[in-house]
PQR file with spaces between the fields and no chain letter, atoms N, CA, C, O and H, PARSE charges and radii, in Angstrom:
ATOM       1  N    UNK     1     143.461  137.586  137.858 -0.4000 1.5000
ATOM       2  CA   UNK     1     144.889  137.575  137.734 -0.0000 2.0000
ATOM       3  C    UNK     1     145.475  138.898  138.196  0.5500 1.7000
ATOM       4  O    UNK     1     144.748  139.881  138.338 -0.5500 1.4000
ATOM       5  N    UNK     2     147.090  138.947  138.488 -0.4000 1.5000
ATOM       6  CA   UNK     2     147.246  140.161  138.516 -0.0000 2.0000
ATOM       7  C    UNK     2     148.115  141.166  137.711  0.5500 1.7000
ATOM       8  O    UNK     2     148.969  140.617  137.015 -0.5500 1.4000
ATOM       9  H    UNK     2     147.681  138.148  138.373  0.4000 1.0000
ATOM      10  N    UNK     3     148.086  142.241  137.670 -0.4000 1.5000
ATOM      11  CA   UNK     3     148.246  143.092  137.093 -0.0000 2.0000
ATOM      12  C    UNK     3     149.802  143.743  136.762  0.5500 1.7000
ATOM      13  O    UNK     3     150.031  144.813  137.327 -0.5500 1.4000
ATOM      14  H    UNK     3     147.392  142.687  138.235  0.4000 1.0000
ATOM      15  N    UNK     4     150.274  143.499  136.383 -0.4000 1.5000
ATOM      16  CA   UNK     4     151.579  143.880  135.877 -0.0000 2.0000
ATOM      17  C    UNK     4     152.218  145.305  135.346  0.5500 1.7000
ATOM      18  O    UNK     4     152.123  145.630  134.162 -0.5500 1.4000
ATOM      19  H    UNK     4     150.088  142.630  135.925  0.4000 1.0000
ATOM      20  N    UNK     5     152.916  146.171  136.388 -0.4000 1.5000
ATOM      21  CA   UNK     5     152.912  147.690  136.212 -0.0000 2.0000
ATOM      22  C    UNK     5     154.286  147.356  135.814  0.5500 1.7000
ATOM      23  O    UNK     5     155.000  146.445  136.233 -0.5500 1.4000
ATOM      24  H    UNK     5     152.993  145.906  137.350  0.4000 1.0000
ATOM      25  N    UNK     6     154.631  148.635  134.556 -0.4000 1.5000
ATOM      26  CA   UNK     6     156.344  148.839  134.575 -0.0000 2.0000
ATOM      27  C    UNK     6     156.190  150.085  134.733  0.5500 1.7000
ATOM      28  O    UNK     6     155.263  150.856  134.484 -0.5500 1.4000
ATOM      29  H    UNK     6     154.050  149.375  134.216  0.4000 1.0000
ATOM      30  N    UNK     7     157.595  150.241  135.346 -0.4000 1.5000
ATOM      31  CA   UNK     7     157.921  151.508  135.998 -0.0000 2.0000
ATOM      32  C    UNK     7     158.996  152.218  135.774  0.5500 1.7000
ATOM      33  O    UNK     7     159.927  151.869  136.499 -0.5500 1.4000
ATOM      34  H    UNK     7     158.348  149.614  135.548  0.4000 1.0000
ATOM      35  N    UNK     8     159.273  153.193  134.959 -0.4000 1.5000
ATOM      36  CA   UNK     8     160.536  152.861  134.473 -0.0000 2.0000
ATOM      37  C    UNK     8     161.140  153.555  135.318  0.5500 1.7000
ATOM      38  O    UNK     8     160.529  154.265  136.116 -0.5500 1.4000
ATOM      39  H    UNK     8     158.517  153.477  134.369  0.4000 1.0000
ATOM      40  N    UNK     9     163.252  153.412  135.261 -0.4000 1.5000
ATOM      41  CA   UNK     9     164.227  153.975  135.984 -0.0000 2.0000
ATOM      42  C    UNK     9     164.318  155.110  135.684  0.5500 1.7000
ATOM      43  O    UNK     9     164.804  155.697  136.651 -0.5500 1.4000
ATOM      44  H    UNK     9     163.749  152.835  134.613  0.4000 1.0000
ATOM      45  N    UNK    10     164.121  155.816  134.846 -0.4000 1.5000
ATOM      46  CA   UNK    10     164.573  156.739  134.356 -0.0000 2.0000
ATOM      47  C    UNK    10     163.723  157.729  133.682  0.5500 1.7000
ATOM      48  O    UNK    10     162.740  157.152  133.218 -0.5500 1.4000
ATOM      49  H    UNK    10     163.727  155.340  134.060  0.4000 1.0000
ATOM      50  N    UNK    11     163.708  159.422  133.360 -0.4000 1.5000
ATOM      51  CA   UNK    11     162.847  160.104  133.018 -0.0000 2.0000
ATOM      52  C    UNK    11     162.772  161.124  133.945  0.5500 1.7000
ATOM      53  O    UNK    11     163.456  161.470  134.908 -0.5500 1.4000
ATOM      54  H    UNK    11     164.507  159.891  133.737  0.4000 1.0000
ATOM      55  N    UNK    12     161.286  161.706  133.154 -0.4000 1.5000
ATOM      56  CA   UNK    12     160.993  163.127  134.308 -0.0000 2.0000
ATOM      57  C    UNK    12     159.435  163.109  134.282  0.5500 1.7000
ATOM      58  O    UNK    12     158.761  162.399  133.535 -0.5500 1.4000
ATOM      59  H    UNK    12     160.729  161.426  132.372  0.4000 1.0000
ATOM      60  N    UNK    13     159.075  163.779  134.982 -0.4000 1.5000
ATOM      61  CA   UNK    13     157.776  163.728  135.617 -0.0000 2.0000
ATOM      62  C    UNK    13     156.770  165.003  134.905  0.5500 1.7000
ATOM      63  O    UNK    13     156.976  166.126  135.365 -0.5500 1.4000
ATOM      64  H    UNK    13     159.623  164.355  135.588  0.4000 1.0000
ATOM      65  N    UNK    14     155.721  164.879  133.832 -0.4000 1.5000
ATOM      66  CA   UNK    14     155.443  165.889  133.122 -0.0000 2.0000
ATOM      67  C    UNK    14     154.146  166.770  134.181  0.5500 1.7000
ATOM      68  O    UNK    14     153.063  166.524  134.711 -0.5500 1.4000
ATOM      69  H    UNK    14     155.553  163.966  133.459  0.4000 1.0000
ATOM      70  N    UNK    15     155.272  168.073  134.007 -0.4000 1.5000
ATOM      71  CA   UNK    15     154.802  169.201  134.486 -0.0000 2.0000
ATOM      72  C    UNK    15     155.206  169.816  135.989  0.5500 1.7000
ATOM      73  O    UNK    15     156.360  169.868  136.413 -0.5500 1.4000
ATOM      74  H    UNK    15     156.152  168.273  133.576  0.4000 1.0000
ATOM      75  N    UNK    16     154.495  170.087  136.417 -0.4000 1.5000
ATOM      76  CA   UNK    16     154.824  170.404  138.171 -0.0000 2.0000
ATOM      77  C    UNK    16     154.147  169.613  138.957  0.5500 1.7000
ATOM      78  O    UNK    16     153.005  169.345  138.583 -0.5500 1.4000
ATOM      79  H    UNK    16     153.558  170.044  136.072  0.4000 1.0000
ATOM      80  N    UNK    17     154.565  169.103  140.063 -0.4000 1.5000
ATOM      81  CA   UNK    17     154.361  168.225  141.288 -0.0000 2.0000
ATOM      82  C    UNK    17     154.014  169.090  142.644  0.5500 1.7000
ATOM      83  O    UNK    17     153.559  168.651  143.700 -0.5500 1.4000
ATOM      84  H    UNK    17     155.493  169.321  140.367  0.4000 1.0000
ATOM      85  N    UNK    18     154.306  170.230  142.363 -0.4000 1.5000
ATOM      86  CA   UNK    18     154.275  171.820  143.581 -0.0000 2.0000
ATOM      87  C    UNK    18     152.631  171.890  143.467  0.5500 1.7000
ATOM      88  O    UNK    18     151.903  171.939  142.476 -0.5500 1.4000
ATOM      89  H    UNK    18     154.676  170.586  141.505  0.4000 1.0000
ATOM      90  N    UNK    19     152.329  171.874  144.911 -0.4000 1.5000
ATOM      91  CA   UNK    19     150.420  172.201  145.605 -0.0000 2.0000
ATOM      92  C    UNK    19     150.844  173.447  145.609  0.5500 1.7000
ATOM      93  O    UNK    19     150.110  174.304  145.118 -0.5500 1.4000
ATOM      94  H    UNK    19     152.920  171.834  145.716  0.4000 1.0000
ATOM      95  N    UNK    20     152.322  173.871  146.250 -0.4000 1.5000
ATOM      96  CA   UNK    20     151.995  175.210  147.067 -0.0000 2.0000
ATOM      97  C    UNK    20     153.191  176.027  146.748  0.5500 1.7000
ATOM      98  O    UNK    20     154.043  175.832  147.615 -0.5500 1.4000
ATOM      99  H    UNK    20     152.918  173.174  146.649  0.4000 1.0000
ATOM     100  N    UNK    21     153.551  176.789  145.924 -0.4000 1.5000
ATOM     101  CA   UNK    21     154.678  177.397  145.871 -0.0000 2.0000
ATOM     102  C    UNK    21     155.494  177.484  146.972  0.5500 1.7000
ATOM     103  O    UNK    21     155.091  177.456  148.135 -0.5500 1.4000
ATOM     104  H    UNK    21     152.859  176.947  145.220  0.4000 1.0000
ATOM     105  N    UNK    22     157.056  177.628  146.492 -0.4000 1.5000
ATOM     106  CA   UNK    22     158.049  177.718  147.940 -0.0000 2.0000
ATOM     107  C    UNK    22     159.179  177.831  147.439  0.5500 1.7000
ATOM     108  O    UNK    22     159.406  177.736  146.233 -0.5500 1.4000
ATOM     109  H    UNK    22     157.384  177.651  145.548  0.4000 1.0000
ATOM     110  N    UNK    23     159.924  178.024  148.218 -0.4000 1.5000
ATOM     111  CA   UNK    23     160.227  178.686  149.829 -0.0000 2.0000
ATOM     112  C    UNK    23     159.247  179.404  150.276  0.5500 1.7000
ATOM     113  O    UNK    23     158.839  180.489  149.863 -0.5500 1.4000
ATOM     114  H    UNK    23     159.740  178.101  149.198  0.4000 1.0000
ATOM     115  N    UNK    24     158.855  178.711  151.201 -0.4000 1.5000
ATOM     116  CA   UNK    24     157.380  179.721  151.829 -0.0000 2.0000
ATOM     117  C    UNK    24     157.803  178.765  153.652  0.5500 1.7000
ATOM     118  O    UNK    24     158.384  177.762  154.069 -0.5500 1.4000
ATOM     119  H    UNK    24     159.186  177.829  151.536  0.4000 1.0000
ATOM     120  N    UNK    25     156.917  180.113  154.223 -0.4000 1.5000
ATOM     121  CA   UNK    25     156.829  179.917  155.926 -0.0000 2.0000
ATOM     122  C    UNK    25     155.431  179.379  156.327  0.5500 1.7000
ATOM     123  O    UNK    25     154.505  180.187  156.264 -0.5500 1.4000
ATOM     124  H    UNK    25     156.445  180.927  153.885  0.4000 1.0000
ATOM     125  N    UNK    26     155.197  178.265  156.682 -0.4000 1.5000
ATOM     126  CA   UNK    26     153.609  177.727  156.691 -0.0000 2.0000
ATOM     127  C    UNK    26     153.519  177.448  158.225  0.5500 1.7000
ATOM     128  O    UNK    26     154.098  176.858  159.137 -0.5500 1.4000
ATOM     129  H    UNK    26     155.950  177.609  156.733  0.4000 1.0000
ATOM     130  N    UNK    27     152.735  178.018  158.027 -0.4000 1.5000
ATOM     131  CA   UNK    27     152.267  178.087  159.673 -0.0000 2.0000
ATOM     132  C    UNK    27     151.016  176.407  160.229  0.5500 1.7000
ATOM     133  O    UNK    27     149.843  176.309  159.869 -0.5500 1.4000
ATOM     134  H    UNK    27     152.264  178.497  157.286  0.4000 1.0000
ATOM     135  N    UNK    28     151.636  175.540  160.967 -0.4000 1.5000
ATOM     136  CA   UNK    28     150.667  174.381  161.199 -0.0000 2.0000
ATOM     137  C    UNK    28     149.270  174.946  161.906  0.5500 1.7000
ATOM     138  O    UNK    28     149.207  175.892  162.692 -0.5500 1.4000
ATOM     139  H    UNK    28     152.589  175.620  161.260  0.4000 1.0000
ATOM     140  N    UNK    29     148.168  174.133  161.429 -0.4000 1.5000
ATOM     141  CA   UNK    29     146.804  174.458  161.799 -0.0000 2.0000
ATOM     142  C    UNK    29     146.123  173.260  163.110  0.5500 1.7000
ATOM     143  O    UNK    29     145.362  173.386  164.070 -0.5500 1.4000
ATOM     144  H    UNK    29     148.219  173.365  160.791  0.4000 1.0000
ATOM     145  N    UNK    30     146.914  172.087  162.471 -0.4000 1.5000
ATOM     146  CA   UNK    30     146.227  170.909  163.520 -0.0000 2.0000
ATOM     147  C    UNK    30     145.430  170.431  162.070  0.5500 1.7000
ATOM     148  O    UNK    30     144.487  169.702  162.379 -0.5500 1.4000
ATOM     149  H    UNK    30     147.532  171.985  161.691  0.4000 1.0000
ATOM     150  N    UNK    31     145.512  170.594  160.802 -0.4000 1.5000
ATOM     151  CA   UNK    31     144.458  169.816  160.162 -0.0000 2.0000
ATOM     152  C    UNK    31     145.057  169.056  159.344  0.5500 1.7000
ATOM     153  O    UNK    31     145.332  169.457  158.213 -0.5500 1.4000
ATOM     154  H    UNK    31     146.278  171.186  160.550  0.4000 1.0000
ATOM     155  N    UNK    32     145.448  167.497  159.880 -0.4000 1.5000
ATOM     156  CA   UNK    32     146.650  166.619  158.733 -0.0000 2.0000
ATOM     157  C    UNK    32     147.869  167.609  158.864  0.5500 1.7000
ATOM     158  O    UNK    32     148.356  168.180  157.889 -0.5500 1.4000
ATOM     159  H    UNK    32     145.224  167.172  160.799  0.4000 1.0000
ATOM     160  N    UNK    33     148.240  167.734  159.934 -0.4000 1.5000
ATOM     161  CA   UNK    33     149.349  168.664  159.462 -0.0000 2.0000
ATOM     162  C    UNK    33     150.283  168.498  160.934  0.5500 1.7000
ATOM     163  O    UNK    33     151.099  169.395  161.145 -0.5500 1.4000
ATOM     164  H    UNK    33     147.844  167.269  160.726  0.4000 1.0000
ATOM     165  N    UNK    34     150.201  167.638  161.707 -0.4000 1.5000
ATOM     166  CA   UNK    34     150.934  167.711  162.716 -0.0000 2.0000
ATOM     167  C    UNK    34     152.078  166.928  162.953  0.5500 1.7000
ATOM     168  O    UNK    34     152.574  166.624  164.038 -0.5500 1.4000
ATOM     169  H    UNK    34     149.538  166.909  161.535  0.4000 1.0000
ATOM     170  N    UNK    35     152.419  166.651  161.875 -0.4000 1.5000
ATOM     171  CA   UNK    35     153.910  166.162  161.297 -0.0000 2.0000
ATOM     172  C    UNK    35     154.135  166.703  160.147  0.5500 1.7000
ATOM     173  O    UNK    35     153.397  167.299  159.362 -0.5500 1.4000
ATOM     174  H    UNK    35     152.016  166.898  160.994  0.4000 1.0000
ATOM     175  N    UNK    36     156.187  166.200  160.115 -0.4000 1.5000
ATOM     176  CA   UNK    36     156.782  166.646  158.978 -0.0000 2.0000
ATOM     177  C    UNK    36     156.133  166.339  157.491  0.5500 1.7000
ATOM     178  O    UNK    36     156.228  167.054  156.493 -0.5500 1.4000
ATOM     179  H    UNK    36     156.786  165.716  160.753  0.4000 1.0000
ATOM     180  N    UNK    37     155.522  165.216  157.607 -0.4000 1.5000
ATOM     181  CA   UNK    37     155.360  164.324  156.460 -0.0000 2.0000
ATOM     182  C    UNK    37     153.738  164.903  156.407  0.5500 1.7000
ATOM     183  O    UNK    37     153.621  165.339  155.261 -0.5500 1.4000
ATOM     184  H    UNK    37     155.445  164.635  158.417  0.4000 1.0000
ATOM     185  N    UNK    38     152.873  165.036  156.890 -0.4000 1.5000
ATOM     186  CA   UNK    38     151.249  165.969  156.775 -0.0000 2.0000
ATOM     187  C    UNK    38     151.518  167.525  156.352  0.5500 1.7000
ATOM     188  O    UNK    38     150.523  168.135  155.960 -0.5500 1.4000
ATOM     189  H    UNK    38     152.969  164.682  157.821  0.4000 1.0000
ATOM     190  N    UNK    39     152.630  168.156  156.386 -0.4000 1.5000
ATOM     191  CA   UNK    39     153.211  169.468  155.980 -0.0000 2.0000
ATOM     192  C    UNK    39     153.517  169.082  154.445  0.5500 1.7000
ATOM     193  O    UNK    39     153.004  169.521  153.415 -0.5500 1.4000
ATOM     194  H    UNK    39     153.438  167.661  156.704  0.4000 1.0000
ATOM     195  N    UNK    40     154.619  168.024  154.656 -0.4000 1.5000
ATOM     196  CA   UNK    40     155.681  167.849  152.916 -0.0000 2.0000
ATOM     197  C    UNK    40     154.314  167.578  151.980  0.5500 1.7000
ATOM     198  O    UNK    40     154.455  168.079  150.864 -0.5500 1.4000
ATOM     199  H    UNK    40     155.035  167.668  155.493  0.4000 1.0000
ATOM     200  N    UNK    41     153.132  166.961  152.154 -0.4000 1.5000
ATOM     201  CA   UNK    41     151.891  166.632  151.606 -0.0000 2.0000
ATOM     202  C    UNK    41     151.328  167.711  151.244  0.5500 1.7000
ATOM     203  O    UNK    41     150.732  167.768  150.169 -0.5500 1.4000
ATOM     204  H    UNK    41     153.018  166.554  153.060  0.4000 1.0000
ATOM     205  N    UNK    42     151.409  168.658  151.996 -0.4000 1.5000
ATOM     206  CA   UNK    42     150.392  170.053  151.444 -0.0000 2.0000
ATOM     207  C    UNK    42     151.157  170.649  150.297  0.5500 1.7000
ATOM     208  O    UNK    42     150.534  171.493  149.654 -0.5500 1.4000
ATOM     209  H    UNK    42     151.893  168.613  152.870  0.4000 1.0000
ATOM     210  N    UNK    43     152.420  170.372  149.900 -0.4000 1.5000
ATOM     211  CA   UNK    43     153.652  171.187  149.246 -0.0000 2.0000
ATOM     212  C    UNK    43     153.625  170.190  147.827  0.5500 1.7000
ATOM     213  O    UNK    43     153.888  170.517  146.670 -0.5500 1.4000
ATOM     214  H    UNK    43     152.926  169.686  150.423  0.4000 1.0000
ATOM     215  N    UNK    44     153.155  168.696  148.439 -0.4000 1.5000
ATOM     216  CA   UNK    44     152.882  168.022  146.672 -0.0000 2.0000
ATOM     217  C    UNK    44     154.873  167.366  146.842  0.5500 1.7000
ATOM     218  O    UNK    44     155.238  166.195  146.943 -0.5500 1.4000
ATOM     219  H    UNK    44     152.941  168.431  149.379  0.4000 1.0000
ATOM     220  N    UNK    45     155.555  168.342  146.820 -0.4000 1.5000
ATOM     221  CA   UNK    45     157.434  168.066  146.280 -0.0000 2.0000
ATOM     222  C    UNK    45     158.073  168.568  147.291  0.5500 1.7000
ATOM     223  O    UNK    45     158.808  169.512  147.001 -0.5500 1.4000
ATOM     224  H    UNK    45     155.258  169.293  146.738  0.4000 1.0000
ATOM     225  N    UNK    46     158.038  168.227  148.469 -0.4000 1.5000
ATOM     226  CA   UNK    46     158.998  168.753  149.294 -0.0000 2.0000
ATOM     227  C    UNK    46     159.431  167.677  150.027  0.5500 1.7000
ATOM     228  O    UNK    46     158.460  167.111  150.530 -0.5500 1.4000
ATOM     229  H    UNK    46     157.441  167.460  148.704  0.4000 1.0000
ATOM     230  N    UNK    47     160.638  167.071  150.346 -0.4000 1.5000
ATOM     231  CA   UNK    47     160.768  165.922  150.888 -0.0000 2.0000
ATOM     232  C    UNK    47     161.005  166.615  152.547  0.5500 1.7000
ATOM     233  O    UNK    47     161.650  167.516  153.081 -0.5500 1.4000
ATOM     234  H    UNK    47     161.426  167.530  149.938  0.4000 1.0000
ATOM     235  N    UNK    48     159.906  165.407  152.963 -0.4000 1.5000
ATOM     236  CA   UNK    48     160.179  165.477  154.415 -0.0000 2.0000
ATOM     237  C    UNK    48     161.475  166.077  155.616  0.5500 1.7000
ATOM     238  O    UNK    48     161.504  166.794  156.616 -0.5500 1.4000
ATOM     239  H    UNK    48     159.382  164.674  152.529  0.4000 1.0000
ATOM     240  N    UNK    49     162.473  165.253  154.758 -0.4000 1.5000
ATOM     241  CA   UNK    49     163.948  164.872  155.945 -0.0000 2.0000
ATOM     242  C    UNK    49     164.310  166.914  155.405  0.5500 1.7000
ATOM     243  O    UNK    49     164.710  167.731  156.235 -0.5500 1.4000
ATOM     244  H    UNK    49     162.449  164.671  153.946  0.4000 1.0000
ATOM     245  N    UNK    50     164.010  167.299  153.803 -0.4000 1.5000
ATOM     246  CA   UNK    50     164.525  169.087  153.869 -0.0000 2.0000
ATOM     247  C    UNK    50     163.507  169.970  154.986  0.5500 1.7000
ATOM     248  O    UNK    50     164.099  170.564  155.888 -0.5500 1.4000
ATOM     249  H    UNK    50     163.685  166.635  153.128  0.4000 1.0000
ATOM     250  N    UNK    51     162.364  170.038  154.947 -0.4000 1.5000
ATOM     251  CA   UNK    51     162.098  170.453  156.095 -0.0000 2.0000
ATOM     252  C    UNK    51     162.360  170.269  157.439  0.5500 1.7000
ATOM     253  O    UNK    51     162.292  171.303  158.105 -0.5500 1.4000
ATOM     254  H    UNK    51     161.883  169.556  154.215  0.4000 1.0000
ATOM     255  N    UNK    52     162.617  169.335  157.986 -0.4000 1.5000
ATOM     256  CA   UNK    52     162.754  168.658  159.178 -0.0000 2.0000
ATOM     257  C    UNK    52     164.721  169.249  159.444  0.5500 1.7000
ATOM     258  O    UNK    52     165.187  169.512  160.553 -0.5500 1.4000
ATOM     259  H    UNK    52     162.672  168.495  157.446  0.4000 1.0000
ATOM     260  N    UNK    53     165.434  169.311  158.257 -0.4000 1.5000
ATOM     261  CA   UNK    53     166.606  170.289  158.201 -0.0000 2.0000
ATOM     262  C    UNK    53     166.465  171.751  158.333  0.5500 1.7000
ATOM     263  O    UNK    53     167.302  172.501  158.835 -0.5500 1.4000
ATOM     264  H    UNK    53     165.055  169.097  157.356  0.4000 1.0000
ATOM     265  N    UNK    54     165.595  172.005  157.952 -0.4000 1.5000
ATOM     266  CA   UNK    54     165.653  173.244  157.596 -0.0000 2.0000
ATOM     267  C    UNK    54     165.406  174.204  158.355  0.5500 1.7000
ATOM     268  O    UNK    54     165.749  175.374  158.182 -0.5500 1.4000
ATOM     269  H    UNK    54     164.915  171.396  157.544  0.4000 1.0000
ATOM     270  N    UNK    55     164.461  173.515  159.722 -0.4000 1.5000
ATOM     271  CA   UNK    55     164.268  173.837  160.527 -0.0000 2.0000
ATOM     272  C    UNK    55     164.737  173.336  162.223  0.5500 1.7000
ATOM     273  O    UNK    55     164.290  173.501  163.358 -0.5500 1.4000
ATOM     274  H    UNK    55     164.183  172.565  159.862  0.4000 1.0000
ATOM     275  N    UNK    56     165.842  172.678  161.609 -0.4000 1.5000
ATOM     276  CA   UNK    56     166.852  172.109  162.537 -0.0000 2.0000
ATOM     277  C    UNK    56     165.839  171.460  163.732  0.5500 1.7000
ATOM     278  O    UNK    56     165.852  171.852  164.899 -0.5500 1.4000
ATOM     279  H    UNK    56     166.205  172.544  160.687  0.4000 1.0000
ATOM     280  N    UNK    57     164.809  170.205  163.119 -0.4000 1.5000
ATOM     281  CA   UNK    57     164.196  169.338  163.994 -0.0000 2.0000
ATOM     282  C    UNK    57     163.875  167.904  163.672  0.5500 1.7000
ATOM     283  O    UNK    57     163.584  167.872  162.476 -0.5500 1.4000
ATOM     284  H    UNK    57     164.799  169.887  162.171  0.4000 1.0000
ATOM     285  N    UNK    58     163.813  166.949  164.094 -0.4000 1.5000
ATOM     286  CA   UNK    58     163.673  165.619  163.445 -0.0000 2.0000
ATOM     287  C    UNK    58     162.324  165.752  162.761  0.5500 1.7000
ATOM     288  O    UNK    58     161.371  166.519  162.900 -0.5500 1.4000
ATOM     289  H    UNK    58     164.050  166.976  165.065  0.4000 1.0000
ATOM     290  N    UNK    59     162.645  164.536  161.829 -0.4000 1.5000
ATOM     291  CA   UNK    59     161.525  164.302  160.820 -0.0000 2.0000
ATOM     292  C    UNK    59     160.330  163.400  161.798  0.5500 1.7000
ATOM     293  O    UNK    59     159.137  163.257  161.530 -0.5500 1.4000
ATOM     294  H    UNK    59     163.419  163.914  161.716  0.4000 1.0000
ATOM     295  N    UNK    60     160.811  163.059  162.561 -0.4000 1.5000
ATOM     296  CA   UNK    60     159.376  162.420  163.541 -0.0000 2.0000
ATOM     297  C    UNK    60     159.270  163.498  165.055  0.5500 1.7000
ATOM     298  O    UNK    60     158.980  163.121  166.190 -0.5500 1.4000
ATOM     299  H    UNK    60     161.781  163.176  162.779  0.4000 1.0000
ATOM     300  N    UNK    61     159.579  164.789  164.637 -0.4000 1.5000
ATOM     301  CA   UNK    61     159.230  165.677  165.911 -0.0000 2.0000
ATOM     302  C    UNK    61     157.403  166.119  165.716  0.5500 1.7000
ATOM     303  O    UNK    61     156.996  166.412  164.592 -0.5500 1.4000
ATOM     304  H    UNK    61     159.814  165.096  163.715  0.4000 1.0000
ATOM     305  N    UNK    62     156.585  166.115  166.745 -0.4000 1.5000
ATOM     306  CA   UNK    62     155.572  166.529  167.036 -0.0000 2.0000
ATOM     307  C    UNK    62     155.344  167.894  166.596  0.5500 1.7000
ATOM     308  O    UNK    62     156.274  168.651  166.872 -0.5500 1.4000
ATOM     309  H    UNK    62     156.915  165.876  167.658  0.4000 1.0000
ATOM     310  N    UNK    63     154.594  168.291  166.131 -0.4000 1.5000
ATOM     311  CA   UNK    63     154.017  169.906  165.436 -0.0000 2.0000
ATOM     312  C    UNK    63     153.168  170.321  166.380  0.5500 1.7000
ATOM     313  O    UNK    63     152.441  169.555  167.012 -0.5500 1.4000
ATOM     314  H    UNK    63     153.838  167.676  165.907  0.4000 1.0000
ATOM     315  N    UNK    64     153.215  171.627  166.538 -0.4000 1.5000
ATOM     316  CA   UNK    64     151.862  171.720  167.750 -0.0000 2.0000
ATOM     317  C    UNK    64     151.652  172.967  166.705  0.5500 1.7000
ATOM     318  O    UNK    64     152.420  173.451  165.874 -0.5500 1.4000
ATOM     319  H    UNK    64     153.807  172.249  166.024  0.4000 1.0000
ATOM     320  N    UNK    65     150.062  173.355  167.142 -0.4000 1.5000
ATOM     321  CA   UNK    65     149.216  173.968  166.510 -0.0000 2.0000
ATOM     322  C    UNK    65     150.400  175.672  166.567  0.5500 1.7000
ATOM     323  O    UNK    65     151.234  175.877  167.448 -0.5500 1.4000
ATOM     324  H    UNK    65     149.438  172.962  167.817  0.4000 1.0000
ATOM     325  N    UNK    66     150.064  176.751  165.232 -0.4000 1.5000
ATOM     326  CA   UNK    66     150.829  178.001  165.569 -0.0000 2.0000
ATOM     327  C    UNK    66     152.251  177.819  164.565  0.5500 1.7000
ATOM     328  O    UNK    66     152.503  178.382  163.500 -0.5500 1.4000
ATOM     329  H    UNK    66     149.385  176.585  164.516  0.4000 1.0000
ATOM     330  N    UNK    67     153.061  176.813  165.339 -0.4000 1.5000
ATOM     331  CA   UNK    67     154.277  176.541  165.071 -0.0000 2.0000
ATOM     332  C    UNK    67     154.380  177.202  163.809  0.5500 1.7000
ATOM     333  O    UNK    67     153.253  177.345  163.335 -0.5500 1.4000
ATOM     334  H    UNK    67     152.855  176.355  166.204  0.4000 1.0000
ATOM     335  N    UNK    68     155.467  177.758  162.920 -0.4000 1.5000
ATOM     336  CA   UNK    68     156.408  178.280  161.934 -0.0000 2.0000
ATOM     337  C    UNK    68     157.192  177.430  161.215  0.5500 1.7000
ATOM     338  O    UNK    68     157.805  176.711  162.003 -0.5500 1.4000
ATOM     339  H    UNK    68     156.383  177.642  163.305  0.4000 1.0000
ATOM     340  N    UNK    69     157.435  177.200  160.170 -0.4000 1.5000
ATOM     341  CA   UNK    69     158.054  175.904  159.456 -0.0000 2.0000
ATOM     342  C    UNK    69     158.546  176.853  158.314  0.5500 1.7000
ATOM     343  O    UNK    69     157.752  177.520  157.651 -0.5500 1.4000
ATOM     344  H    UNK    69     156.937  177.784  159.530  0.4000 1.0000
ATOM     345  N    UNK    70     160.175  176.881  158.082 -0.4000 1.5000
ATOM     346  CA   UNK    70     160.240  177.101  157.095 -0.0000 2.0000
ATOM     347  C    UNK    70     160.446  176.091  155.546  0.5500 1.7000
ATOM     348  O    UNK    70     160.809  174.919  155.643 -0.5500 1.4000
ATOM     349  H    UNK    70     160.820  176.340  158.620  0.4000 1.0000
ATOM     350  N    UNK    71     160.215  176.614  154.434 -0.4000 1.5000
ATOM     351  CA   UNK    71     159.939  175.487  153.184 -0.0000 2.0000
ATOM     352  C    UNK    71     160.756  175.683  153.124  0.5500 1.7000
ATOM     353  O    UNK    71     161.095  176.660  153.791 -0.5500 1.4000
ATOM     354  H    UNK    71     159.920  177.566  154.356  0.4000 1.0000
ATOM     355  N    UNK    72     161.822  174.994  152.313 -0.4000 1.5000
ATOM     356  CA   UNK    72     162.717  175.025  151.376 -0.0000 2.0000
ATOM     357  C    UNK    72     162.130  175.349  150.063  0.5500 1.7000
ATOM     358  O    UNK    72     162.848  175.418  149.066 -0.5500 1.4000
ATOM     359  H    UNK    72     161.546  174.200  151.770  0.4000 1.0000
């Protein structure tokens, strides 16, 4: 049979969700990391579309190895 999750609307999330402290400048390596969304992953809480602002580039722009990213 299957399994029945509730989820609720409302609440908070216990503790911290942060991998990586920030505002921080992360420099891409090429490892899972050559998009916005393989970056927001290393950070645990950073939504994609604020970086991809923040650094005045789309959220589906290509990362090349070097590149500079600032966190929010």
């Amino acid at each position: 049979q299957g399994l029945e999750l509730k989820i609720p609307q409302s609440g908070s999330w216990p503790g911290t969700r942060s991998l990586r402290s920030h505002p921080d400048t992360y420099t891409v390596t090429g490892n899972a990391d050559n998009t916005i969304y393989g970056v927001a992953c290393k950070y645990g809480d950073v939504d994609p579309a604020a970086i991809a602002q923040n650094n005045g580039i789309s959220v589906s722009a290509a990362l090349t190895i070097g590149q500079q990213l600032k966190i929010p």
